[in-house]
N, C-alpha and C positions, 0 to 999 in steps of 0.2 A: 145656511151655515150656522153651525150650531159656537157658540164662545164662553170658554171657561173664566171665570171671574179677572183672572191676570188679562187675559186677551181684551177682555171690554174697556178695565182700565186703560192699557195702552191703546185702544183706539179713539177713548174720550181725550190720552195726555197727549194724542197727536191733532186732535178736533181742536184744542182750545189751547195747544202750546207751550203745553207742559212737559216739564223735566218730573219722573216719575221713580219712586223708590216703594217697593213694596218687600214688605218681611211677611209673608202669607196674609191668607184673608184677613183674621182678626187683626193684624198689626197693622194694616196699611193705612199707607197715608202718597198725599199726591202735594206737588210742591210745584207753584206756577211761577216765573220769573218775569218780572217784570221792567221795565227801564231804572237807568239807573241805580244799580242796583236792590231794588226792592224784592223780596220775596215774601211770597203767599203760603205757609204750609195747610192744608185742609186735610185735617182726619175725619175719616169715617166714625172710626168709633175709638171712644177716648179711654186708655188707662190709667192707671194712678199717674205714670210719669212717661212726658218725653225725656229720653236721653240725649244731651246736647253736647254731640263733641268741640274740645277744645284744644286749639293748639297754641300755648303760652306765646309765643312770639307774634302771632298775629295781629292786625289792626283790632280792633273796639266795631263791634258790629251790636245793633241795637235788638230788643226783642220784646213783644208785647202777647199777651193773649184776646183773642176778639171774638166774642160770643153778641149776639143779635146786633152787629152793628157797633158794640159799643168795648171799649177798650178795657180792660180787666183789670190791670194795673195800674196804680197813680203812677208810677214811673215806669218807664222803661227800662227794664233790663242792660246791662253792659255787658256783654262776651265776647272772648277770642274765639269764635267757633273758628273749627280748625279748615283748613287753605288747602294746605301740602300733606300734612300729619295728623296723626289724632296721638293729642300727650295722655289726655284723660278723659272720661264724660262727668257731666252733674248733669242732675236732675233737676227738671222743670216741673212742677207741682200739677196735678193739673184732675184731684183727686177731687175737686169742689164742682167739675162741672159734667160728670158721669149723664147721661141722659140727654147732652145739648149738643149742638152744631158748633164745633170749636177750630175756630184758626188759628195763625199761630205768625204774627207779623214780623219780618224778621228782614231790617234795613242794614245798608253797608256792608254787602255781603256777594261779590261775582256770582256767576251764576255756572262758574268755573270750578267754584271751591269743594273741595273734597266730602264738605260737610254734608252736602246733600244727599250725597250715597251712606251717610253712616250714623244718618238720626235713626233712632228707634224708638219704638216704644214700646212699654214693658210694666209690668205692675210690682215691679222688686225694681230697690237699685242694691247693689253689690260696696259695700262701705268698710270690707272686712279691710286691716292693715297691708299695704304693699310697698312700705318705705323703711327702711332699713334706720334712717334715723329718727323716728318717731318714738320720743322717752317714753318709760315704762310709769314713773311714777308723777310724772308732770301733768298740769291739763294741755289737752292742742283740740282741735277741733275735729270730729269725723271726719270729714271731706271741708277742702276750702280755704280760702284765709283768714288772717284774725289778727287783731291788736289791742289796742285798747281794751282792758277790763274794765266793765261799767256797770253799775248798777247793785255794788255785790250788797248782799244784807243777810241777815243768819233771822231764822225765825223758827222756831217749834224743832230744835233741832237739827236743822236743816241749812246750811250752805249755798247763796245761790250769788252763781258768778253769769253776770250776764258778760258779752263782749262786742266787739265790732267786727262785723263779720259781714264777707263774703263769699254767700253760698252758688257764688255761678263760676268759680276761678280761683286760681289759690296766687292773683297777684291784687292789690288794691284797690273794690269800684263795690257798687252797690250796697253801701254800708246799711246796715240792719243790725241789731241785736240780736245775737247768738244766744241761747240759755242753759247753762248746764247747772247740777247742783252735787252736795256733796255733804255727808254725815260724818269725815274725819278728815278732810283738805286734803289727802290726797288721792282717793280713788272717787271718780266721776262721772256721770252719766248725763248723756246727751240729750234736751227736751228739747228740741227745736227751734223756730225763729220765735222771737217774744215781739218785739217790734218793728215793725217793716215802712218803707218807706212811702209818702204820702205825698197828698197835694202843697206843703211846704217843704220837703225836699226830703234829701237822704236822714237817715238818724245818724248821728252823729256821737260822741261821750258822753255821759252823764251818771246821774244818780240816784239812788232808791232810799227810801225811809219808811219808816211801818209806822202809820198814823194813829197813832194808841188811842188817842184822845178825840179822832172824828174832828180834826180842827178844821178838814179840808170839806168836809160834809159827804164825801162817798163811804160812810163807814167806821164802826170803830175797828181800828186793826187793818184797816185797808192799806195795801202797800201802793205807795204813790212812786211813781217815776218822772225824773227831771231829766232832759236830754235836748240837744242842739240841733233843730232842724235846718238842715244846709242844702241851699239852693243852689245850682249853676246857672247863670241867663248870661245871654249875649252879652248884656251889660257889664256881667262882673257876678263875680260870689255873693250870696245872703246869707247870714247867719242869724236863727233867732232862737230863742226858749222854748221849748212845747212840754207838755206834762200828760204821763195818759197813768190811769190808776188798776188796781189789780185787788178783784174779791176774791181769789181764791191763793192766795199766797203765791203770786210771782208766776203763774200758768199764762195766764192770759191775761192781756191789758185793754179796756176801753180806755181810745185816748179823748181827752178833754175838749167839748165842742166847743170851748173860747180859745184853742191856740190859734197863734201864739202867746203865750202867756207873757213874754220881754221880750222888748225891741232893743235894737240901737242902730244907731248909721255906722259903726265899728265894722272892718269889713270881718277883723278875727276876733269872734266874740262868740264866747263855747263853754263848754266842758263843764256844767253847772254841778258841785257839790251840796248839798241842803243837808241840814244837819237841825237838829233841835238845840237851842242853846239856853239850859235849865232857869239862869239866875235873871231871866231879861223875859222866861215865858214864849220865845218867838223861835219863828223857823230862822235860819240862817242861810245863802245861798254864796257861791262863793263861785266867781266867774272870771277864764283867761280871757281877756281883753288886748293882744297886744303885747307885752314887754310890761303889763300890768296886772293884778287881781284886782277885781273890783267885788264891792263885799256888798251885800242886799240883805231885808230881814223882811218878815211877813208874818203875820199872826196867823192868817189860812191856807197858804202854800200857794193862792192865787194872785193876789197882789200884793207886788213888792214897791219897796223902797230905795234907793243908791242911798247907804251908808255913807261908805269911806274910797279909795283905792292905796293900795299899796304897792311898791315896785321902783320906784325912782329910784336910782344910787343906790341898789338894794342887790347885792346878788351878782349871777354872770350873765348877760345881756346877749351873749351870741347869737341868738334864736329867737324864734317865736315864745311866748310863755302857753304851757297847756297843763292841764289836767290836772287843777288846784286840789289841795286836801289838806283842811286844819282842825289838826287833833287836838286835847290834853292832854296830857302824859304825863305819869311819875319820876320822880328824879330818886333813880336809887341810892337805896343809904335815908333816907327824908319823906317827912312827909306833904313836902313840898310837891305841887304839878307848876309845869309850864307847859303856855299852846304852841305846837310846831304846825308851820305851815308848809307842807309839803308843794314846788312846784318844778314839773317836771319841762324842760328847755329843749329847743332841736332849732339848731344846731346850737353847739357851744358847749358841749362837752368836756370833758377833762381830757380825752383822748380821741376827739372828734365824734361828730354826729350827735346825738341824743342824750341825752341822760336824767338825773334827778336830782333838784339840791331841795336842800332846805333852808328854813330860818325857826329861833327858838325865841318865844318873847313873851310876850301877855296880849289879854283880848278879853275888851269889855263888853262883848256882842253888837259892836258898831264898829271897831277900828281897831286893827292888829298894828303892836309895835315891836320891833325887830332889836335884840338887846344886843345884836354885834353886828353894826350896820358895816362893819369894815373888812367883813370876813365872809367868803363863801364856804360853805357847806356841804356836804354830796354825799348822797343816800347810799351810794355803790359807787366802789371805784373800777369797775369793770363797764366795758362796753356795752353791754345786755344788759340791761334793768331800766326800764323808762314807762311811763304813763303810771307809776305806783301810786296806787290808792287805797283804803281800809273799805273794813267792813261796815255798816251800819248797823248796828243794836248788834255787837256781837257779845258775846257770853261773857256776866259781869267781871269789870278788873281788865279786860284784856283790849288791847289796840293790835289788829291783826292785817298784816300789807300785802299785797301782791301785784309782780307788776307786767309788764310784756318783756318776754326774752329777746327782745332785738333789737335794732339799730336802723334808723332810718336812713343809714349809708346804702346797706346792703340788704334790707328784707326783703325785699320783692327779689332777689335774685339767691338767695341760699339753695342750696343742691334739694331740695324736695320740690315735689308736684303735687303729690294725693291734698295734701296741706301745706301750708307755710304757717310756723311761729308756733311756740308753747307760752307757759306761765311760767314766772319764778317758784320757787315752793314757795309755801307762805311764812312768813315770818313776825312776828310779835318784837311789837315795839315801846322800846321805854328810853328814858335820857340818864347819862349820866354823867359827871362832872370832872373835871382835867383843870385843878386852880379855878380860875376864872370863869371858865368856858363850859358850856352844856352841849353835850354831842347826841345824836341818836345812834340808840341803838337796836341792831336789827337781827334778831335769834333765830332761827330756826322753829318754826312752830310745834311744839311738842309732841302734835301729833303725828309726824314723818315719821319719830320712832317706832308707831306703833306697823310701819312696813320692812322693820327688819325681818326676817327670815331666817339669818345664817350668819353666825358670826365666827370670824379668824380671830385669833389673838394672838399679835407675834411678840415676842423674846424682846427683852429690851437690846440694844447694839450702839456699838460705838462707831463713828463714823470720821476716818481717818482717811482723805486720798476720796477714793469709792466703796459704797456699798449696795448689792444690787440684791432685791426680792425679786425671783424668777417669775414667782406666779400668786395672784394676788387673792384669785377664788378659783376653783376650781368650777369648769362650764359657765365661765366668765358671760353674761348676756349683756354689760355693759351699764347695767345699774345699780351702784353702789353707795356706800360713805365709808369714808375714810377719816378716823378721828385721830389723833397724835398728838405727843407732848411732846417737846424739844427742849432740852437743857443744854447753852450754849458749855463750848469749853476751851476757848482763845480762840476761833474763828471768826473771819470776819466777812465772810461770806456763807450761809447754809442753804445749799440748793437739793435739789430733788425733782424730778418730772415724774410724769407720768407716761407710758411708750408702749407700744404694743409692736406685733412682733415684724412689722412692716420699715420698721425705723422712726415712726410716725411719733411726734410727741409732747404735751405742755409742759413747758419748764416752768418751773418756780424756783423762789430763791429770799433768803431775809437777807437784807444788806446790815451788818448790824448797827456798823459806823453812822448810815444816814437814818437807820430805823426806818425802814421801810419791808413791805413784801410787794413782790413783784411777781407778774404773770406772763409767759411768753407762748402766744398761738402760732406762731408763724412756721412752724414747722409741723402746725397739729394734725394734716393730715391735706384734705382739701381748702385752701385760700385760694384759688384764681377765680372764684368768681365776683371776687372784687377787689379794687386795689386798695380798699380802706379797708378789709378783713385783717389780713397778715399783723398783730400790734402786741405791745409791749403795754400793757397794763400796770401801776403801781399806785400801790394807797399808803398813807404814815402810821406807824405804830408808836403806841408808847412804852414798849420794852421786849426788843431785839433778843434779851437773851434769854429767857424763859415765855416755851412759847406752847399755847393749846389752838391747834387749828381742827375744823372740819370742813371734809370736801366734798361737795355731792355731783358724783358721774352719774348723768343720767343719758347714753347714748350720742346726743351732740350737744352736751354741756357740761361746765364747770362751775359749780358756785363755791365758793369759799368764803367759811365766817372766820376770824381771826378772836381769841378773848372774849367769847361767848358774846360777838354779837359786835364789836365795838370795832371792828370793818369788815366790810364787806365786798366782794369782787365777784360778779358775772361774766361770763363769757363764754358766747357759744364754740363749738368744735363740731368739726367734718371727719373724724377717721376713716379711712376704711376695713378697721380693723376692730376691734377691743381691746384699747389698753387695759392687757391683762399683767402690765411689769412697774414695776416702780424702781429708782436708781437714786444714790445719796451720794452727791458729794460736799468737802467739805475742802476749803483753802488755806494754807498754814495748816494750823493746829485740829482741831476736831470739835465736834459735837455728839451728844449723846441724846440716841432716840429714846425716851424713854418708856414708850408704851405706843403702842400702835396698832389699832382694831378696825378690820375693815368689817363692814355689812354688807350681805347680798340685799337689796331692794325692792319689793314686790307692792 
């Protein structure tokens, strides 16, 4: 009796016990299940990628690769491969071992689960867009999750935003370093993983520097990376310092064969910024510790010092302390700089969850001092804007931010799959002065303008009662800005949303009496996938009645600067539509729009 290739297989997957999946000759692969849930995948012959389906609700099932014996990966993989469903696949890499005998270990997982019928393998993964709310002019990641921006630095004209990323699932596990880069901050492209996870644990936040000077001895010019390797053990969390370095600008990194480079017994101890600090000659490192920053200096990037800490009575206290960053900045009008210390909190937010304050002071390259220890600070007053950080050596004169557009209330659950999370646009930062007090400011970075397209310019109008624009661009795709002047005129309420043709819609509003603008999501479209989404946003202004705002819709967001920079508010949105309508109204007396430009966004 004669047996074609499929038949021999299922005679060997009943010989020895196996549950068997084949997609013709060249694709097949044989999958043996073992106790307790352990499974065995054995491919024949290997192409660039397994495809691994996942079903987002599922348990955490673990995955390794194993060629002679020997485990491939310092860590094991975390997925939801999928149960019941398949939400989406990612790709398991597996382009490095072409020519060997590759299994594919894969524990926590029934031997019931659907996933077994629907692994494949394939030499393409399919990455094209399949999510309705994914911005047009924002960064998000190809496939996957993402939060933290780390590592960003500008070198030879060029943009590189690393992030924390997870390329097996678009909810939060396997941190690594995403890489992407960019020639005008807003349009970007995708170089793959830069840092991966190792035998001290996940990668974690961190940050880059371009070693001009060979202080660290890998090079002159060499870009070094500072970042948080984070361990889980039975016993408890580790967190510690590791550094790996980059000759060819920010492509690939050899990491350094003395990490970790800083210990502590601290169990939250992270998010390392390093920074060259001119007048003292030395690197600078600046580390969340806790509810504290602790400040480090180093002449080679490899051994440090503990400075100083700052944080005591210092700030809002709700949360963890993360993802520190201290600039100098100009004080406009002067030519005075003070250092701002950027730190970003979760929980303890202005309006719950996450967010970002600051402090403005002086810093001797040992010890930062805080000149209004009485008063909190906050970088955005929108729900969206957290982990903000700058660039490193970006283009002289300029201090440039960007931050994660979410909320650690509700990220892991917002209405997408393909991906979870974008950036802020980027914004350039300088301080300026209110009496007493030094505030930051946070502008729009010049370059967004250069993705206008299409501009409207409406009529000036007066707004008495209500005023409604029908249509705001014509083939509205849902990425825009909106720029306006307002000239109050006995009003004391000036509202406006934003609506589409669903009934869906963000209001806004100045109160002028308290001097405020306010934001309202709770009607914007989709909120039940969390009870902290639905929220009322508002930030304090210094003058109610003459007003320049811009807004930037970019498909599920809102960012609004108020006064070229001097507040700021985030917040993401779910429509199901395209607010393609705008409506004005006004209480008592009226207000006069005076100029009002919208951009199409590309």
């Amino acid at each position: 009796m004669s047996l074609n290739f499929s038949s021999k297989k299922s005679l060997l997957a009943i010989a020895l016990g196996l549950s068997l999946t084949v997609q013709g000759a060249e694709n097949s692969m044989v999958v043996k299940h073992l106790a307790n849930e352990q499974n065995i995948i054995l491919l024949d012959s290997v192409k660039k990628f397994l495809l691994l389906p996942v079903q987002e609700n599922a348990p955490e099932g673990k995955v390794n690769i194993i060629v002679n014996n020997e485990f491939q990966l310092e860590q094991n993989i975390n997925i939801r491969l999928a149960r019941e469903k398949v939400d989406y696949y990612v790709p398991l890499d597996l382009s490095a071992y072409q020519g060997k005998s590759v299994s594919v270990d894969v524990t926590g997982m029934p031997a019931s689960s659907l996933c077994w019928k629907e692994i494949k393998l394939s030499d393409t993964f399919d990455s094209s867009n399949r999510e309705t709310y994914r911005p047009v002019y924002h960064h998000t990641p190809v496939y996957g999750w993402m939060n933290d921006p780390n590592g960003m630095f500008y070198k030879d004209g060029v943009y590189h935003l690393y992030f924390q990323y997870n390329p097996y699932g678009s909810m939060w596990a396997n941190m690594t370093w995403g890489h992407s880069t960019s020639t005008d901050l807003t349009h970007w492209t995708y170089e793959g993983t830069a840092i991966v996870p190792d035998a001290w644990g996940a990668i974690f936040s961190g940050s880059c520097v371009v070693d001009k000077d060979n202080t660290a001895g890998f090079g002159k010019g060499a870009v070094v990376a500072f970042y948080t390797s984070a361990k889980s053990t039975p016993w408890g969390d580790v967190q510690s310092q590791s550094m790996a370095y980059s000759l060819d600008n920010g492509k690939t990194f050899i990491k350094y064969e003395h990490n970790p480079i800083l210990t502590s017994t601290e169990r939250d101890f992270r998010d390392p910024k390093v920074f060259w600090y001119a007048p003292g000659k030395h690197w600078v490192m600046m580390l969340a510790v806790g509810q504290e920053m602790q400040i480090y200096s180093s002449g080679n990037l490899k051994e440090w010092k503990k400075e100083s800490s700052f944080g005591a009575m210092q700030g809002a206290h709700g949360g963890v302390w993360e993802c520190p960053d201290l600039v100098e900045l100009p004080i406009e009008g002067t030519k005075e700089k003070k250092w701002v210390l950027i730190c970003n909190l979760n929980p303890g937010g202005p309006f719950g969850g996450s967010a970002a304050q600051y402090f403005v002071g002086s810093f001797d390259g040992k010890k930062f001092v805080n000149e209004s220890p009485t008063q909190t600070k906050w970088l955005d007053w929108g729900k969206d804007n957290y982990a903000t950080v700058t660039w490193s050596n970006a283009p002289a004169g300029r201090c440039i931010a960007l931050g994660w557009m979410s909320n650690w209330q509700y990220a892991n659950n917002v209405p997408t799959t393909q991906y979870r999370s974008a950036n802020t646009i980027a914004r350039d930062l300088t301080l300026y002065r209110v009496g007493n007090e030094l505030y930051l400011k946070s502008k729009p970075s010049p370059e967004i303008e250069k993705a206008r397209v299409e501009k409207v310019d409406k009529s000036s109008f007066k707004v008495a009662g209500k005023y409604e624009i029908e249509s705001l661009l014509r083939d509205n795709d849902g990425a825009y800005e909106i720029e306006m002047t307002i000239e109050n005129a006995g009003a004391s309420k000036m509202a406006f949303c934003l609506m589409n043709a669903k009934g869906e819609k963000v209001s806004m509003y100045y109160d002028v009496l308290r001097k405020q603008f306010a934001m309202d999501r709770s009607q914007s479209g989709a909120v039940d996938f969390s009870r902290d989404f639905p929220a009322l946003t508002v930030a304090p202004v210094d003058n109610a009645e003459k007003i320049h705002l811009r807004l930037f819709v970019d498909r599920c967001s809102v960012e609004a600067f108020g006064e070229n920079g001097r507040y700021a508010m985030t917040n993401l949105v779910f429509p199901s539509d395209t607010y393609n309508k705008m409506t004005f109204e006004s209480d008592k007396k009226s207000f006069i729009v005076k100029s009002l430009k919208i951009y199409r966004l590309k």
